[in-house]
N, C-alpha and C positions, 0 to 999 in steps of 0.2 A: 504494500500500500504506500501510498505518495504522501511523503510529510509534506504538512502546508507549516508555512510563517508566514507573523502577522505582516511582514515586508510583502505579503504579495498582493495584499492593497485592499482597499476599500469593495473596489468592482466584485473580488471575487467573495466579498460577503455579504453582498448587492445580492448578485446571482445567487448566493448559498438560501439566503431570506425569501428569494422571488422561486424558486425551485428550478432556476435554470442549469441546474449542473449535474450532469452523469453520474451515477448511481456510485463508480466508483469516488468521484471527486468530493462528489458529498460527505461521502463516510469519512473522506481524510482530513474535509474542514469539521463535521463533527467531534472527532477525535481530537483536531485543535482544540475547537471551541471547549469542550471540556475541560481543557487544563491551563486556560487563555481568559485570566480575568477581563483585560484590555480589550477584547475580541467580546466577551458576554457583556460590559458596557458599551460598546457601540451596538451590537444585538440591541440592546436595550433600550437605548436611546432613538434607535432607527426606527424600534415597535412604537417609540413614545409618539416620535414628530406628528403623524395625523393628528392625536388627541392634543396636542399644543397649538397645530394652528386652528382644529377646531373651534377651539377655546378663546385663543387671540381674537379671532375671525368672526366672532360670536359677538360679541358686544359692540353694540350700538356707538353710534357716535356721539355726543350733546349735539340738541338741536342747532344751538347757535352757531358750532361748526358745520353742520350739514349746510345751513345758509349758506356761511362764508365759501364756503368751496363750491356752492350751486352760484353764484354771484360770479365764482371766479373763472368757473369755465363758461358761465353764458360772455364772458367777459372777453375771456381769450378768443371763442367762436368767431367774434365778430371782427 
């Protein structure tokens, strides 16, 4: 089986998360990921990001700023 390190990037724990990778490749970023604090917090963090910008993404603006930015691009339009 094929040692992974964490030197081999991001992409390839892209692919591990999205299930792009061949059945042997898998098992040998698994095998990392077990024993790869570094590797289970970016896991982690990657699972988190939806629910962060859901959240960001979620609240409203103050009205008086909705104004100001509806003021500023009918502003710029013209």
């Amino acid at each position: 089986m094929k040692e992974i390190a964490c030197a081999s990037g991001v992409e390839l724990l892209v692919d591990y998360l999205e299930g792009a990778l061949s059945a042997d490749l898998r098992s040998a970023v698994d095998a990392h990921v077990a024993g790869c604090p570094r590797c289970v917090a970016f896991i982690a963090s990657y699972r988190e990001t939806p629910r962060i910008l859901r959240e960001a993404t979620a609240t409203a603006l103050p009205a008086d700023l909705q104004a100001s930015l509806r003021a500023l691009l009918r502003a710029h339009r013209q």
